[in-house]
C-alpha positions as CSV (number, residue, x, y, z in Angstrom):
1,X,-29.8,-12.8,-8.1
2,X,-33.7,-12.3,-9.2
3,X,-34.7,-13.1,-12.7
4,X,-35.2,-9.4,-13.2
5,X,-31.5,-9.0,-12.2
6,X,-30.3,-11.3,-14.6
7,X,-32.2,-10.1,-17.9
8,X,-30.2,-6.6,-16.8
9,X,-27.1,-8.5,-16.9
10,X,-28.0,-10.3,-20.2
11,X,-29.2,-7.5,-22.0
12,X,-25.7,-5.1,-21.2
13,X,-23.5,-8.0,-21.9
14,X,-24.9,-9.0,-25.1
15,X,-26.1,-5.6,-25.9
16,X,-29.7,-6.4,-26.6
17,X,-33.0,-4.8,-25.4
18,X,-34.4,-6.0,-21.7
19,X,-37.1,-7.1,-23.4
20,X,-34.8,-9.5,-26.3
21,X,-32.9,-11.0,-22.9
22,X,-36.3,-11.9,-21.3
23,X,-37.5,-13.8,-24.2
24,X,-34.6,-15.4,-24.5
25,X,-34.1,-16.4,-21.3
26,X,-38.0,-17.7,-21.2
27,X,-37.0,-19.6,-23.9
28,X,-34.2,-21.1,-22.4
29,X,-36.0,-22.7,-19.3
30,X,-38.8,-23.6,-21.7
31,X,-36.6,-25.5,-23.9
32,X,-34.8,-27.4,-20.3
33,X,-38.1,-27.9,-19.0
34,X,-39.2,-29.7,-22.0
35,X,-36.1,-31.1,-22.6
36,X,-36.4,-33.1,-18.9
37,X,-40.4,-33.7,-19.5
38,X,-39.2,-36.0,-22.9
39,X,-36.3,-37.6,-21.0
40,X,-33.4,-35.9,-22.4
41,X,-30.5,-34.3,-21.0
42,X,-29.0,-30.8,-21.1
43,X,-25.2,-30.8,-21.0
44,X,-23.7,-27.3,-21.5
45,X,-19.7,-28.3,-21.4
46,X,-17.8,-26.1,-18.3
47,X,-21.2,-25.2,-16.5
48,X,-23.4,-28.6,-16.3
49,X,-25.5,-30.8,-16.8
50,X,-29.3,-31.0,-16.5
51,X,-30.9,-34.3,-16.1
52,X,-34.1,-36.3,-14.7
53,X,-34.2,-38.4,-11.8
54,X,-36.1,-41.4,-10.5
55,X,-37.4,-41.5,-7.3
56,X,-38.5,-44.9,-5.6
57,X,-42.1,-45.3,-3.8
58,X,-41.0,-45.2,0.6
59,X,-42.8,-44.9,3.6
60,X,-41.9,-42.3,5.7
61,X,-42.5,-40.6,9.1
62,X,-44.3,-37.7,10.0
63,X,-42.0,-35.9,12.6
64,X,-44.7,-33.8,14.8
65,X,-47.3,-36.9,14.7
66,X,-45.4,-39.9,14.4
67,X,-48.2,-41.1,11.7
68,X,-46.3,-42.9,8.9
69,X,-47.3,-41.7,5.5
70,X,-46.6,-43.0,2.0
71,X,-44.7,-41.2,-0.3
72,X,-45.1,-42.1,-3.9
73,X,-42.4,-42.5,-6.7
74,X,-41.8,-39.5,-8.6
75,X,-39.1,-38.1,-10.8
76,X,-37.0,-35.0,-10.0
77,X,-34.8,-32.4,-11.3
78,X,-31.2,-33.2,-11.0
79,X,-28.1,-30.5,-12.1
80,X,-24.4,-31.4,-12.0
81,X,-21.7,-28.5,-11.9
82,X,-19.1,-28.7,-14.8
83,X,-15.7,-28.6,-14.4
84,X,-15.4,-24.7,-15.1
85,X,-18.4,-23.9,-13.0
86,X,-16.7,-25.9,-9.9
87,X,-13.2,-24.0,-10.9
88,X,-14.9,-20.6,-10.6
89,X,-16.1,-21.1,-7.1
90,X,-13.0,-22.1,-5.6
């Protein structure tokens, strides 16, 4: 599903303009993005939780050259399926 796709669906199922579902949905990642940039997490009970990740410094291997590289430490996005979400797909 696109982004475009899912303002559609947004905008029927709430009955709100294309261009109200957009904004909102802008607002939504926004608000997550800065949400993990401070720290914090983003539980929404039945579909997830968004959270941030620590990853440690590591040497690794360059697999056409062989040259080992270093990668530095760096934190990453993390998102954990609720329990209604995991339900859904079975």
């Amino acid at each position: 599903m696109t982004k475009a796709a899912l303002i559609e669906t947004i905008a029927q199922r709430a009955k709100i303009s294309k261009r109200a579902a957009g904004i909102a949905l802008d607002t939504f990642v926004e608000a997550t993005t800065n949400a993990l940039k401070n720290g914090d997490k983003l539980a929404l009970v039945g579909f997830g939780t968004f959270s941030v990740t620590k990853r440690q410094a590591r040497t690794a291997r360059n697999p056409r050259t062989g040259e080992t590289i270093e990668v530095p430490a760096k934190r990453a996005p993390k998102f954990k399926a609720g329990r209604d979400l995991k339900n859904a797909l079975k």
